[in-house]
C-alpha positions as CSV (number, residue, x, y, z in Angstrom):
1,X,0.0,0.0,0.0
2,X,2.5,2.2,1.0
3,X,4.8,1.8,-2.2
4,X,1.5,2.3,-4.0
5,X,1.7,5.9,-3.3
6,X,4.7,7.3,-4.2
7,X,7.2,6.8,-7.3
8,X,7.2,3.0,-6.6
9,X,4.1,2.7,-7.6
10,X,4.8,1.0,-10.8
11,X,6.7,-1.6,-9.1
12,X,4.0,-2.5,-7.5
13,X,2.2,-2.6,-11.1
14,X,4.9,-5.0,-12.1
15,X,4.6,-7.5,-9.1
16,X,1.0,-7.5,-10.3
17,X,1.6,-8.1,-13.9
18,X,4.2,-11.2,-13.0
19,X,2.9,-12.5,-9.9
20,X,0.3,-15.6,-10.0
21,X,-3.5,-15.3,-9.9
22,X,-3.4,-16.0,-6.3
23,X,-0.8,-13.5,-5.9
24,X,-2.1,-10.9,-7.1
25,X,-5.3,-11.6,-5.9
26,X,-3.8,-11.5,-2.3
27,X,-2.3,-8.1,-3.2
28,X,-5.4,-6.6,-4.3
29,X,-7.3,-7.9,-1.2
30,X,-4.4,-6.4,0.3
31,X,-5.9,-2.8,-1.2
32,X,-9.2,-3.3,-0.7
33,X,-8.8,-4.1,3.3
34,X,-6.7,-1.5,4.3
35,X,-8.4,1.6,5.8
36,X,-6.4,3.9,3.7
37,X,-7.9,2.2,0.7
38,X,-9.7,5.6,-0.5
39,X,-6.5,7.3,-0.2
40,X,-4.9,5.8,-3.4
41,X,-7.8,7.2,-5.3
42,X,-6.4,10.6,-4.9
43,X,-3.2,10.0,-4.9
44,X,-1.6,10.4,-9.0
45,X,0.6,7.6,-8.0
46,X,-2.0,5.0,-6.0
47,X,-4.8,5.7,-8.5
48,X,-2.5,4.4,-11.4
49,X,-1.8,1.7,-9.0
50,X,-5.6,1.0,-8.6
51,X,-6.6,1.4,-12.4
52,X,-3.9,-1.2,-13.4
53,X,-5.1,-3.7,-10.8
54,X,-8.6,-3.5,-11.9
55,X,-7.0,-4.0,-15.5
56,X,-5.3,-6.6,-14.8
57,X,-8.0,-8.5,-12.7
58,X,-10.8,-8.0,-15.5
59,X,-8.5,-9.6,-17.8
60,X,-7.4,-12.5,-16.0
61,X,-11.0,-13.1,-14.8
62,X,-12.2,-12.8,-18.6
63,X,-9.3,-15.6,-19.8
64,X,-10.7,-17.8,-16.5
65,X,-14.4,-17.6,-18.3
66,X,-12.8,-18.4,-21.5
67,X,-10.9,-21.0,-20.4
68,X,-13.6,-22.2,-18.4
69,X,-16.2,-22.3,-21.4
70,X,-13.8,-24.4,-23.3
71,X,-13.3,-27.2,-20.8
72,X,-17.4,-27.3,-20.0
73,X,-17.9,-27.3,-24.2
C-alpha cells in the first residue's frame, strides 16, 4: 500500500503483472482491506496503481471464463 503511493508505484504494477492469480489476488485484497484504501484514489501515483489492478483483474478473470467455457464445451 504504501509503495502504491509514491514513485514505486509501478513496481508495484509489475509484481501485479508477473505475480500468479493468487498472488495478485492477495495483493489486491491487500488494497481493498486496508483503511487507507480511499487514499490511493487521490493520490496520481495509488490511483494508477488502482486502475492497473482492476485492468489486470478483469483480464485474468475474462481468460478464466474463456478457459472455463472451453473445458465445460
Amino acid at each position: 500500500m504504501a509503495l502504491s503511493c509514491n514513485k514505486y508505484g509501478s513496481n508495484v504494477v509489475k509484481c501485479l503483472l508477473t505475480a500468479s492469480e493468487d498472488q495478485s489476488t492477495q495483493i489486491i485484497l491487500e488494497f481493498l482491506s486496508n483503511p487507507g484504501a480511499s487514499m490511493l484514489l487521490v493520490d496520481p501515483f495509488g490511483n494508477f496503481v488502482i486502475q492497473k489492478a482492476l485492468s489486470i483483474s478483469q483480464v485474468r478473470s475474462f481468460a478464466l471464463q474463456d478457459i472455463s467455457h472451453l473445458l465445460v464445451g
